[in-house]
C-alpha positions as CSV (number, residue, x, y, z in Angstrom):
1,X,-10.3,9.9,-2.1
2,X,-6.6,7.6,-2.1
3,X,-6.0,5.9,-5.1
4,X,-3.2,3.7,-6.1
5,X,-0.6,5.1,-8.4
6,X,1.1,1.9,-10.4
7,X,4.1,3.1,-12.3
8,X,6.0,0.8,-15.0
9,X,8.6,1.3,-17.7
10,X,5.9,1.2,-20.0
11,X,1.7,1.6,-19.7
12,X,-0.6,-1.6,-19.9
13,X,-1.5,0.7,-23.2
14,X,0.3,1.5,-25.9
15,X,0.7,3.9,-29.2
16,X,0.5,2.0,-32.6
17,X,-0.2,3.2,-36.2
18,X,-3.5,2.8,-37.4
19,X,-4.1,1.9,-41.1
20,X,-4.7,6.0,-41.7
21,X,-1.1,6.3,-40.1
22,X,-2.4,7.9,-37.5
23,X,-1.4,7.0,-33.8
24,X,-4.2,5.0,-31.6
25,X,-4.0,3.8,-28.1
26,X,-4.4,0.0,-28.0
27,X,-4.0,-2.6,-25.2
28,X,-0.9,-4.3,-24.5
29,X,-0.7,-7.8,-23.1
30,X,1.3,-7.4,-19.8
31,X,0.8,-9.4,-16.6
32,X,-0.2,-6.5,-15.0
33,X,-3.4,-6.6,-16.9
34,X,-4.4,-10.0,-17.3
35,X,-7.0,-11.0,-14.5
36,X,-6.9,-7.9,-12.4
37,X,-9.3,-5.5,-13.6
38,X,-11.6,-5.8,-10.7
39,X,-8.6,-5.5,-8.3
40,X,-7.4,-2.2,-10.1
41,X,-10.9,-0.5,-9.8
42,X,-11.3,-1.7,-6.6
43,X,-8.3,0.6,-5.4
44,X,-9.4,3.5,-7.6
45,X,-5.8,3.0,-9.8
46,X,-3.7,5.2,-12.4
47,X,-1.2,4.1,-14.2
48,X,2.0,6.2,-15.3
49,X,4.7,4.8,-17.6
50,X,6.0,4.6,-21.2
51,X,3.7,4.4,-24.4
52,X,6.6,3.0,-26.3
53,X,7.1,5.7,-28.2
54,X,9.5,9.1,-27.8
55,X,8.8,12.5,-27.2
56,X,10.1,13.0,-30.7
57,X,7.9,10.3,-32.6
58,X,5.0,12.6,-32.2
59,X,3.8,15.8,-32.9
60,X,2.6,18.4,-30.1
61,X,-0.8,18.3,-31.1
62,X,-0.8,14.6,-31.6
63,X,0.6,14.3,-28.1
64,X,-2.3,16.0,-26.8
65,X,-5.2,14.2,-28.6
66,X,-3.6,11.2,-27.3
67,X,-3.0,11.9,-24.0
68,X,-7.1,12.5,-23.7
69,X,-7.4,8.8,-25.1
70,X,-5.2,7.7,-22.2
71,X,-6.9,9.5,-19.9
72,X,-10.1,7.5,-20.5
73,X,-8.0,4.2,-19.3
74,X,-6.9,5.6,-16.2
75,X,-3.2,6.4,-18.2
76,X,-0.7,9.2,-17.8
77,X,2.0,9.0,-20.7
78,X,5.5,9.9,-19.8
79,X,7.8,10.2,-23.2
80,X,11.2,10.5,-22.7
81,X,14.6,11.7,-25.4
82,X,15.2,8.8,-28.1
83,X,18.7,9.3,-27.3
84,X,18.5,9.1,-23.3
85,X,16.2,6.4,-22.9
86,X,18.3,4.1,-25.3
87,X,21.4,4.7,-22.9
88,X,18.6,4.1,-20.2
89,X,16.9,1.3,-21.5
90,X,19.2,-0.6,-24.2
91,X,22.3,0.5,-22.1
92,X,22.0,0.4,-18.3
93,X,18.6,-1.6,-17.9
94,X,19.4,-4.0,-20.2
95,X,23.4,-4.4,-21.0
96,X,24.1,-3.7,-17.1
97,X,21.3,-4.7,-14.7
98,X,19.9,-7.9,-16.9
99,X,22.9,-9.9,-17.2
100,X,24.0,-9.4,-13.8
101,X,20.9,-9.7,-11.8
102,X,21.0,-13.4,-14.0
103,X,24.5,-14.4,-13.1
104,X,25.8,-13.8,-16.2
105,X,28.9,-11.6,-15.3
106,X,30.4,-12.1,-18.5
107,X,27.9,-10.1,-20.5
108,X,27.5,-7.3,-18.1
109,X,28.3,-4.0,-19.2
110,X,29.3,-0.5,-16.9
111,X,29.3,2.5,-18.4
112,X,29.3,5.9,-16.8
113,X,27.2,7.1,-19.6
114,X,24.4,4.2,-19.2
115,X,23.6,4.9,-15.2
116,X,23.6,8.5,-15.6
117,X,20.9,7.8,-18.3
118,X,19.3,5.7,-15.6
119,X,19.5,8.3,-13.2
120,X,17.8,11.0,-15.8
121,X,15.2,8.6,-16.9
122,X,14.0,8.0,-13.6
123,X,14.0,11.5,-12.6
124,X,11.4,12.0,-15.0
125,X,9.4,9.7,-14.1
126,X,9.4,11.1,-10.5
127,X,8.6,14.9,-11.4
128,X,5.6,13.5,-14.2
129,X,4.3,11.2,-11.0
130,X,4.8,13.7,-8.0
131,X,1.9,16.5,-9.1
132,X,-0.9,13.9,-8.9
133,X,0.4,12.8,-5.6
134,X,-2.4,13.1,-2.9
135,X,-2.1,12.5,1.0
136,X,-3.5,8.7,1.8
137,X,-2.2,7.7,-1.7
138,X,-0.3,4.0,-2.5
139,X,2.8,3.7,-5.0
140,X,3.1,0.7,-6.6
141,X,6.7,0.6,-8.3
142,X,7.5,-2.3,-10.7
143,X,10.9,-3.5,-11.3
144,X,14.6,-3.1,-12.3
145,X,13.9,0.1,-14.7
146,X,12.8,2.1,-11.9
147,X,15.0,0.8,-9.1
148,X,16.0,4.5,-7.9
149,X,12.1,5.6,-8.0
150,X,11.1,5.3,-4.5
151,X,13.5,7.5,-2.9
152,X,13.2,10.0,-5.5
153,X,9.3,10.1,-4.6
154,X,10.2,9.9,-0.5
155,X,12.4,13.1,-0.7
156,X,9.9,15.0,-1.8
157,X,6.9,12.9,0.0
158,X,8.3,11.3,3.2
159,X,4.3,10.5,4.2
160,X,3.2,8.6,1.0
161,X,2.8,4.9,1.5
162,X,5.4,3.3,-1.4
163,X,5.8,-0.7,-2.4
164,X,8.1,-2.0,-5.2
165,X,8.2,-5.4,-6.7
166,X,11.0,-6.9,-8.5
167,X,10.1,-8.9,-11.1
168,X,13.8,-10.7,-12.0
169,X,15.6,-12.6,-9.4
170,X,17.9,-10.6,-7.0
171,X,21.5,-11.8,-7.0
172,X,23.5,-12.5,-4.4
173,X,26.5,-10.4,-2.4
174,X,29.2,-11.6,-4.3
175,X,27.5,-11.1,-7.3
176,X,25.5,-7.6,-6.4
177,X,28.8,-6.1,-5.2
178,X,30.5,-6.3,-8.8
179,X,27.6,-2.9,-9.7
180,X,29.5,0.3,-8.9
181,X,26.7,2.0,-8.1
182,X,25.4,-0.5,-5.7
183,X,24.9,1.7,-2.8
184,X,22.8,4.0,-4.8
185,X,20.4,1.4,-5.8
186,X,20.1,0.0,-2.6
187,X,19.4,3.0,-1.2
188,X,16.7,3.6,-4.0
189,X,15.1,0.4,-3.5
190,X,15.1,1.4,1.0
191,X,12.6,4.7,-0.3
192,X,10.1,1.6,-0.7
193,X,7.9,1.0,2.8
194,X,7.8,-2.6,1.2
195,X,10.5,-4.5,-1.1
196,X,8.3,-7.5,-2.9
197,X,10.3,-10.9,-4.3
198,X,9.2,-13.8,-6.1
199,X,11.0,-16.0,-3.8
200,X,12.6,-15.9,-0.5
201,X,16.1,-16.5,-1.9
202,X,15.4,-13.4,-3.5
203,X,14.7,-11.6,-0.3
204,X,17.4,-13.2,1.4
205,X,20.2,-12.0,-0.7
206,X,18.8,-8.4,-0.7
207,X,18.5,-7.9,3.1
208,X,22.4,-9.8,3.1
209,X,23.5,-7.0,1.0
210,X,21.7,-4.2,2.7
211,X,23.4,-5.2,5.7
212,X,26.5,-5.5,4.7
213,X,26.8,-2.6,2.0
214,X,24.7,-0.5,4.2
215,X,25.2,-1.6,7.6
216,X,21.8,-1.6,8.6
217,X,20.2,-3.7,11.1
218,X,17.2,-6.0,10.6
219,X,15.0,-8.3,12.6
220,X,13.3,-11.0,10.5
221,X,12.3,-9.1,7.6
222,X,12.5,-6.0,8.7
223,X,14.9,-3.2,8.0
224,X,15.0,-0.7,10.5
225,X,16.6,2.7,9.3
226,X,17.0,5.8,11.2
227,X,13.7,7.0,10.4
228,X,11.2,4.7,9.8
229,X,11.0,0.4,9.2
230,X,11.2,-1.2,5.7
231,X,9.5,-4.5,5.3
232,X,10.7,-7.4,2.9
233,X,8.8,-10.1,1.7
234,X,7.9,-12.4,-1.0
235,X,5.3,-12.5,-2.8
236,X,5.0,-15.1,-6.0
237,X,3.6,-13.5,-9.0
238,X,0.5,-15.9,-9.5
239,X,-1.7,-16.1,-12.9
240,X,-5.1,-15.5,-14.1
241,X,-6.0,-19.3,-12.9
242,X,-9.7,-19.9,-14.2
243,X,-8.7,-18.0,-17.7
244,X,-6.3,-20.8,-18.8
245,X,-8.4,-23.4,-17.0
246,X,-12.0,-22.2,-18.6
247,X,-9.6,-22.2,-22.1
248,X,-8.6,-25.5,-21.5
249,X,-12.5,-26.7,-21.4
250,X,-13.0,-24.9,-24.4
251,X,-10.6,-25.4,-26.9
252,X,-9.2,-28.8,-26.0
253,X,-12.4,-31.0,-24.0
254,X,-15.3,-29.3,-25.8
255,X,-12.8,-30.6,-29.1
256,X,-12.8,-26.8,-30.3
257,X,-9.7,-25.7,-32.0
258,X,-8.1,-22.6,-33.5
259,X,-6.2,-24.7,-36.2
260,X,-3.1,-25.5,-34.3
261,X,-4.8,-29.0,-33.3
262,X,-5.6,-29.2,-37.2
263,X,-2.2,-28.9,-38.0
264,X,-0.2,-31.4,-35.4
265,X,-2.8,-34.2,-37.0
266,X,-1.8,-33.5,-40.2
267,X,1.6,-34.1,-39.6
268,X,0.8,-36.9,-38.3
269,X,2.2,-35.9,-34.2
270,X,-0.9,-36.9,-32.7
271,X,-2.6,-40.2,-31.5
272,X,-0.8,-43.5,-32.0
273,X,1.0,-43.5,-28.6
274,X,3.2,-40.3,-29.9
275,X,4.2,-37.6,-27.4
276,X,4.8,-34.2,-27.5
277,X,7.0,-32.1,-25.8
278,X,6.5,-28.5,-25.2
279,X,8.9,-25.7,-25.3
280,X,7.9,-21.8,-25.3
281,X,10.6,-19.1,-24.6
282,X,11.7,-15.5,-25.7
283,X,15.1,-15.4,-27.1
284,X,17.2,-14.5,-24.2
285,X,20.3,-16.2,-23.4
286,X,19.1,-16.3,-19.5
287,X,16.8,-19.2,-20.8
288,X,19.2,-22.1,-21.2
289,X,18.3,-22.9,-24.9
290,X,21.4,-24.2,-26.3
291,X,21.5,-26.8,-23.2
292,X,18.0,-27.6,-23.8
293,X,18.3,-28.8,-27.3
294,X,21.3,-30.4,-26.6
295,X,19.7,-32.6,-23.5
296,X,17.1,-33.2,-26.4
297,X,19.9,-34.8,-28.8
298,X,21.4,-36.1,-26.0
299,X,17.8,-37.6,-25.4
300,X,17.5,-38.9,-28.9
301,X,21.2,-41.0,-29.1
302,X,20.4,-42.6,-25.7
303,X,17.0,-43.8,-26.1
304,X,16.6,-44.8,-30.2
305,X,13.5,-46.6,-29.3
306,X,12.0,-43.5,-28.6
307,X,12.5,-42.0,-32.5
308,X,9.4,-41.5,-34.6
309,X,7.6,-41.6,-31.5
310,X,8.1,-38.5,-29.4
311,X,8.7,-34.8,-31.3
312,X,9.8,-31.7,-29.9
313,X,7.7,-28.9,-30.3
314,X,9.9,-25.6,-30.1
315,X,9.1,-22.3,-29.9
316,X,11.2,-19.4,-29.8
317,X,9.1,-15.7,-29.8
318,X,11.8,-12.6,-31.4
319,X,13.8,-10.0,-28.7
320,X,16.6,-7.7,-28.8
321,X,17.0,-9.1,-32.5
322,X,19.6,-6.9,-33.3
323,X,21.9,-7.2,-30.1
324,X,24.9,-9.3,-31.0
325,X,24.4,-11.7,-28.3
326,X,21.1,-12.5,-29.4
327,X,22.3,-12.6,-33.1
328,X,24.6,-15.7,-31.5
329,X,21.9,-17.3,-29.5
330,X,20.1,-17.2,-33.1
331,X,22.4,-18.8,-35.5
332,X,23.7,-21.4,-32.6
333,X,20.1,-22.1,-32.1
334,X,19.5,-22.6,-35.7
335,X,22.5,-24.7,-36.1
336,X,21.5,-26.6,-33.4
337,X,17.9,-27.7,-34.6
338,X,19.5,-28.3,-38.3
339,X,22.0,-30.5,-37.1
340,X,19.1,-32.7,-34.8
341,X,17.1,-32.7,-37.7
342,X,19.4,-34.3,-40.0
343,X,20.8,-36.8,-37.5
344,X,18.3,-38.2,-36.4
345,X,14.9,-37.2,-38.5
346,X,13.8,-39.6,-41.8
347,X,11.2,-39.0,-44.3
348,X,8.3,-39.6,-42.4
349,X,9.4,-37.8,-39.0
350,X,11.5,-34.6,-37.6
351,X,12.5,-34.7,-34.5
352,X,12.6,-30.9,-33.7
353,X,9.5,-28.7,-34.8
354,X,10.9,-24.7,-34.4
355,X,8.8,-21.8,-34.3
356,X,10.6,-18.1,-34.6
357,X,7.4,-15.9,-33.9
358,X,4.9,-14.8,-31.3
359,X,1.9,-16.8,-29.7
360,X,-1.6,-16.0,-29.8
361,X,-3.7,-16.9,-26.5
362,X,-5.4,-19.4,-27.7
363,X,-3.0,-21.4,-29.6
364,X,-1.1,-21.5,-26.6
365,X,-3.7,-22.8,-24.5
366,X,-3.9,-24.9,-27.5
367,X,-0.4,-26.3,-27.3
368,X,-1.0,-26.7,-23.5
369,X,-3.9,-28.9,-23.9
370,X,-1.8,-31.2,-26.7
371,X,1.4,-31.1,-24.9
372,X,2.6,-34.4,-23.1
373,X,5.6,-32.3,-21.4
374,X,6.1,-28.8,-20.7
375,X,10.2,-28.8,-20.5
376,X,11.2,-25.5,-18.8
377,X,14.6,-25.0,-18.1
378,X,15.9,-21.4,-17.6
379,X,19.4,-20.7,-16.4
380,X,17.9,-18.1,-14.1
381,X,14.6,-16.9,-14.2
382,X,12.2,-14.6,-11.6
383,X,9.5,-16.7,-11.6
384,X,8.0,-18.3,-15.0
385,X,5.1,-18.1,-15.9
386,X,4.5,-20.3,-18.5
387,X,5.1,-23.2,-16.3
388,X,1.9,-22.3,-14.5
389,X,0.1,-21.7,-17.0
390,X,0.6,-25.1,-18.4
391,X,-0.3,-27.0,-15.2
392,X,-3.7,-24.5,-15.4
393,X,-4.5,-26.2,-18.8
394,X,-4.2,-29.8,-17.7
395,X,-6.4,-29.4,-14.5
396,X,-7.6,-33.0,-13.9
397,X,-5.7,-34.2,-16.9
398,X,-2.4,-35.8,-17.2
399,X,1.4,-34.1,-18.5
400,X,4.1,-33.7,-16.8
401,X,6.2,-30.6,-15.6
402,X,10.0,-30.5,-16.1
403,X,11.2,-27.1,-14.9
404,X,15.1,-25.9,-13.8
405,X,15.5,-25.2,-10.0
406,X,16.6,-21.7,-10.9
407,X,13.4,-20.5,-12.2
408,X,11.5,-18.7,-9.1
409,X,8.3,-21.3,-9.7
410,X,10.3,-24.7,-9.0
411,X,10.2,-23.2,-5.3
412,X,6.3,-23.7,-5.0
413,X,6.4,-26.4,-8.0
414,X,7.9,-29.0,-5.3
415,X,5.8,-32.0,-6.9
416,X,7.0,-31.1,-10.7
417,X,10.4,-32.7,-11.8
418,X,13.4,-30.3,-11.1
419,X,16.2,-30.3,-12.6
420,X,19.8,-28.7,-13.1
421,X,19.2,-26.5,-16.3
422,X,23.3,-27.0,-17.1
423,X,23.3,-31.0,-16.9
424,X,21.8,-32.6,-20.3
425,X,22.3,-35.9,-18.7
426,X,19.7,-34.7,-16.0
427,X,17.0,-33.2,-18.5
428,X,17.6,-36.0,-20.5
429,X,16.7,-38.5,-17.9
430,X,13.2,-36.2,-16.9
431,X,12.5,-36.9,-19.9
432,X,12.5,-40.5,-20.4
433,X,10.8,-40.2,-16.4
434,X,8.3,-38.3,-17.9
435,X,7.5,-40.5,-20.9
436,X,7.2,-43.5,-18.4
437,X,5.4,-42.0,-15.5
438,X,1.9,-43.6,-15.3
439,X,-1.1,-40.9,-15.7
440,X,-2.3,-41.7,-12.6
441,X,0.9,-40.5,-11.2
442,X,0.1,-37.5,-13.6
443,X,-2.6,-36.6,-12.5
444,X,-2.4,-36.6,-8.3
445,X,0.7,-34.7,-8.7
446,X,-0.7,-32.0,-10.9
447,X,-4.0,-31.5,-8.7
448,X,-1.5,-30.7,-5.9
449,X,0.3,-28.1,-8.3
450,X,-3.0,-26.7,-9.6
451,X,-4.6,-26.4,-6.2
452,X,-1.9,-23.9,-5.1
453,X,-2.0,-21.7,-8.4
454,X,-6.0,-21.3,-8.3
455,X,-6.1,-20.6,-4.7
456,X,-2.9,-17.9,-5.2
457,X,-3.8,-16.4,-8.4
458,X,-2.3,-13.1,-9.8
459,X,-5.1,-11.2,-8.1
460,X,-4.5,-12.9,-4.9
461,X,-0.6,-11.9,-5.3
462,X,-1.9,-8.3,-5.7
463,X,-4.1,-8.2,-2.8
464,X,-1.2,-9.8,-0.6
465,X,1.2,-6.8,-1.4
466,X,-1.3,-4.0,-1.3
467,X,-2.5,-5.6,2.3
468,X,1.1,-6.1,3.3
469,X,1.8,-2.5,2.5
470,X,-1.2,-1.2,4.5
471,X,0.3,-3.4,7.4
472,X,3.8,-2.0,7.3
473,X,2.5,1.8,7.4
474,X,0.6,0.4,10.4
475,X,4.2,-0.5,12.4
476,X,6.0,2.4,11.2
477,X,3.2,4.5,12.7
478,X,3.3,2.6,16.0
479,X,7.2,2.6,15.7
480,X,7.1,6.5,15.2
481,X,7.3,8.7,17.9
482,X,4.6,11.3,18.5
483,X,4.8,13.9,15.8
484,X,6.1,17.2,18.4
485,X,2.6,20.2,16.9
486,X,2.8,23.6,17.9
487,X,0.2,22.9,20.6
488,X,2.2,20.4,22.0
489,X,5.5,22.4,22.3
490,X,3.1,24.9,23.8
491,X,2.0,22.5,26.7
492,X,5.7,21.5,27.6
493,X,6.9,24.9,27.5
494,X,4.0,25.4,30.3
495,X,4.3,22.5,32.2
496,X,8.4,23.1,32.1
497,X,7.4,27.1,33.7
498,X,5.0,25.8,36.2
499,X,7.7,23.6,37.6
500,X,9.4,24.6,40.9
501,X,11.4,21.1,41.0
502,X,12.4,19.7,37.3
503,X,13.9,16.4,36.4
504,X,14.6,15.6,32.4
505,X,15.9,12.1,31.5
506,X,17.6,12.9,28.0
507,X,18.7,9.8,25.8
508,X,21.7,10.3,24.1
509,X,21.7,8.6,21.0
510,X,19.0,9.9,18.1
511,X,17.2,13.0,21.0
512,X,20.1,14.9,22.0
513,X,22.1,13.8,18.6
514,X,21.1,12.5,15.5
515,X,22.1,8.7,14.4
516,X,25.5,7.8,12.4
517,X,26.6,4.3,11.0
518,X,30.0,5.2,13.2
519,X,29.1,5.8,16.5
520,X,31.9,7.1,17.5
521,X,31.1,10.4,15.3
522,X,28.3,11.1,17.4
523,X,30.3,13.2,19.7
524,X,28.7,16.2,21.3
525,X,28.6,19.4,19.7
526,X,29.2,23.5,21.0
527,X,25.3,23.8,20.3
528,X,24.5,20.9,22.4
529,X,26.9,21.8,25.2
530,X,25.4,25.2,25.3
531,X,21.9,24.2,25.9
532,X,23.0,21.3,28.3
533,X,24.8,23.9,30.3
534,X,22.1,26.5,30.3
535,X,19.6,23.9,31.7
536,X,22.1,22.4,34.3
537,X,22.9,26.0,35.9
538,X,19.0,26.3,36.8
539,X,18.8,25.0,40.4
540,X,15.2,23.8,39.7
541,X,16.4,21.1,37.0
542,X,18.2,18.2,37.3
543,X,19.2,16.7,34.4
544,X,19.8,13.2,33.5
545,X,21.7,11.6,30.4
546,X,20.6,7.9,29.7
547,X,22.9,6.1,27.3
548,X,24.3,2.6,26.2
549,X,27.4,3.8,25.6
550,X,31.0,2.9,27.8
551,X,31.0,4.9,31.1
552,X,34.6,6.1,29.8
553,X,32.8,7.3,26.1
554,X,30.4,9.8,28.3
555,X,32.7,10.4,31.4
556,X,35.5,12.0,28.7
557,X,31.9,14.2,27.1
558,X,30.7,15.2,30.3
559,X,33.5,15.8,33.0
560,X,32.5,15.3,36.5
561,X,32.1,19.2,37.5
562,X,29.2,19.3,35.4
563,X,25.8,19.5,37.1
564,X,24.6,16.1,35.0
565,X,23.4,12.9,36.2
566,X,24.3,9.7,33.9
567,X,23.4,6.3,33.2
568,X,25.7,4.4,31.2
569,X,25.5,1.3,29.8
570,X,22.1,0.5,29.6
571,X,21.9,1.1,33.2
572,X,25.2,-0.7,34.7
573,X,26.7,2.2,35.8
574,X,25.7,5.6,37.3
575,X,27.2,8.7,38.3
576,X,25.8,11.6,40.3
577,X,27.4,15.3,39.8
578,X,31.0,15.6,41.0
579,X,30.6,12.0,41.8
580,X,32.2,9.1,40.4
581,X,31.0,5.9,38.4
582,X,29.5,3.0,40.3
583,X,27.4,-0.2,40.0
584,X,24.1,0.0,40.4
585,X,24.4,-3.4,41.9
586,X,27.5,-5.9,41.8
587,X,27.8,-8.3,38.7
588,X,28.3,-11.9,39.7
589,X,31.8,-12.6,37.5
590,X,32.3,-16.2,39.3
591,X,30.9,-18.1,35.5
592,X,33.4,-16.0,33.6
């Protein structure tokens, strides 16, 4: 029976101490797991990947007890070296690939050290995966940790069907090209039958560097390599739709509340014609904080009218803490809010309220529901998700969206207001927009938003790349000639003996010799001369040589004195044995 094999840096389950101290396998929120349960036993799926924690953090025998518990969840551990996977993870994946698939050249890193790590890492992950491997299985591959995967997996299994989805945005040529190893993750990523994207800009700037990193040729979005087709699409990473929306109805218009709603009355940030506006983020420097606050202040000196009556409700969850470029996002951060604070905040109101920690389900859907504006402004981001699920929450409800043009969602978020994430004169206008915009206007716009995101919801997105996969093994095996069984060489050796008068068209290019990016280094070798010759002295055969190459290419291979027919030239030009080259027919040149 096929199954589907998903394989991710880490598993949608993950090792924790218990209060005993002893290790337990717990679930992990990851948008792999939220809302596609049924889609995941529907295609009978395992899941291989990282529990988080090295080879070294556990004990043999612990490793074993808790590989059963995985088991149970459909879970195969892989544990890597402490030492390895922090060159792999904290060093290539994070210093090198992060920073530069975001545009921010400045911060990117390349170290020898850091991709061979890479390389090793996903290695590992290949040899742990390729045991379980079955024929009529699917590989699902997700994202820029295991960008060399696929074509470690098609070496060893050229039949099994593989996709991979990026989930980060794909740069462009100028900015791809600056990776040294750039052909070798292209070439990782072309193992894939199908390359998923969030966008189509995305898919745009990888086929433009296949083609001119690689040479290869595509037609729409299709890569055609010497073997087989590659298909590129893109497919937007969609959310659990009815979970925010049922939240919605239950926390905030059934008037339940987890105490978050509690605590905004009690500082008095609710009711009275106050607004508040929303932002959620991980510390990353990708996410355009600094500009944001400072559109916010910016906000604040050009519209005094609005003080005391709209608050800005900031939250910040902890990452990479202990990088030093996230130890200066920190501080300028907290700077930043201090100084807003004490400009423009009084005893009975401050401006900025910051939150350093995680969020909880609910008290987002919380903060959702209470939330006059969701301001989202990224410098680059894959997609966003957050921006989705806010519009989910307000489903027949007023709010308004403000999100950067370079985060993947603004390209199906048309009707939200876009913005430039690096002009504070542009978010601080949105947001006086926002503040003014009737809730009518509110509303019509975000039941076109919503309609989109419940009818393409994160188990639609799956069910679009699976079925998209399916289709692209269908065109590779049309594409693919007829597989040459021992039964079959058997018939043509027959047939071939039987004949008294023998004719064999031979095309030149990828029968008699293999492909090359250089054409011209696809000249004819002593092993195919030999067998040409051998078949040509029979007087029973004629043979015939069908090329688009130049006439003068293939005259200078096979001289005249040969016993060979050839057509050159897609058929322009022919030449019989001892014969010269003519025209088929006469090419009118009078329009030249």
């Amino acid at each position: 029976m096929s199954k589907l094999v998903v394989i991710a840096h880490e598993l949608p389950y993950i090792l924790e101490r218990s209060e005993d101290l002893q290790f337990e396998v717990i679930p992990k929120s990851h948008i792999f797991g939220s809302g596609l349960d049924d889609f995941y036993k529907a295609q009978k799926s395992i899941w291989f990947g990282r529990p988080r924690k090295n080879r070294g953090d556990l004990s043999k025998n612990e490793r074993e007890r808790l590989e059963k518990e995985f088991h149970k969840y459909n879970c195969y551990p892989i544990y890597t070296n402490k030492k390895e996977h922090d060159k792999f993870l904290d060093g290539f994946s994070i210093t090198t690939i992060w920073p530069l698939f975001h545009y921010f050249t400045e911060n990117t890193v390349y170290k020898e050290e850091y991709w061979e790590a890479y390389v090793n890492i996903n290695q590992k992950y290949a040899e742990e995966v390729m045991p379980l491997l079955e024929i009529g299985d699917k590989v699902w591959i997700h994202d820029y940790h295991l960008m060399l995967l696929p074509q470690m997996i098609r070496a060893k299994f050229p039949w099994v069907s593989i996709g991979f989805f990026l989930h980060i945005p794909f740069p462009s040529y100028e900015i791809f090209r600056l990776l040294p190893w750039r052909r070798e993750i292209l070439e990782g990523l072309l193992g894939s039958d199908l390359v998923g994207f969030h966008t189509y800009d995305y898919e745009r700037h990888f086929m433009s560097c296949v083609r001119r990193l690689l040479g290869y040729d595509s037609v729409f979005n299709r890569i055609h390599l010497e073997e087989r087709i590659v298909k590129v699409d893109f497919f937007p990473l969609g959310i659990d739709y009815e979970r925010f929306a049922a939240g919605a109805r239950e926390l905030c218009q059934a008037k339940k509340s987890s105490g978050f709603t509690r605590h905004l009355e009690n500082q008095h940030l609710l009711g009275g014609g106050k607004k508040l506006i929303l932002s959620i983020d991980r510390l990353d420097y990708t996410k355009g904080i600094r500009v944001r606050l400072r559109a916010f202040e910016h906000f604040l000196k050009s519209h005094p009218a609005y003080h005391e009556k709209v608050s800005f409700l900031f939250f910040v969850m902890p990452s990479r803490e202990s990088a030093e470029l996230y130890k200066s996002l920190k501080k300028d951060m907290d700077e930043l809010v201090g100084r807003i604070n004490s400009t423009y905040g009084s005893l009975n109101w401050m401006p900025v309220w910051y939150f350093y920690r995680p969020l909880e389900f609910e008290e987002r859907i919380e903060l959702y529901c209470q939330s006059d504006i969701a301001l989202i402004t990224p410098v680059r981001d894959g997609m966003n998700l957050i921006a989705k699920e806010y519009l989910a929450a307000r489903t027949d409800r007023g709010g308004v969206l403000i999100i950067s043009e370079t985060a993947g969602a603004s390209k199906e978020l048309v009707d939200a207001i876009i913005v430039n994430p690096n002009n504070q004169i542009e978010i601080s206008d949105a947001i006086r927009s926002s503040l003014e915009m009737p809730e009518e206007t509110q509303i019509n716009k975000n039941k076109a938003l919503t309609n989109r995101l419940r009818n393409y919801n994160i188990s639609a997105w799956a069910d679009h790349f699976i079925t998209s996969l399916d289709e692209v093994k269908k065109i590779q095996e049309i594409k693919l000639a007829k597989r040459i069984t021992h039964q079959i060489v058997q018939e043509i050796s027959d047939a071939y003996g039987a004949g008294s008068r023998r004719i064999l068209f031979l095309d030149y290019d990828g029968t008699l010799m293999g492909f090359n990016k250089d054409p011209q280094k696809v000249y004819p070798d002593k092993e195919l001369y030999d067998v040409l010759k051998k078949l040509s002295q029979k007087k029973e055969n004629r043979l015939v040589i069908i090329s688009g190459r130049d006439k003068e290419t293939l005259g200078r291979w096979f001289p005249p004195d040969w016993n060979l027919d050839i057509v050159a030239e897609h058929g322009v030009w022919t030449r019989e044995p001892k014969g010269e080259f003519t025209m088929i027919e006469q090419i009118d040149s009078k329009w030249m």
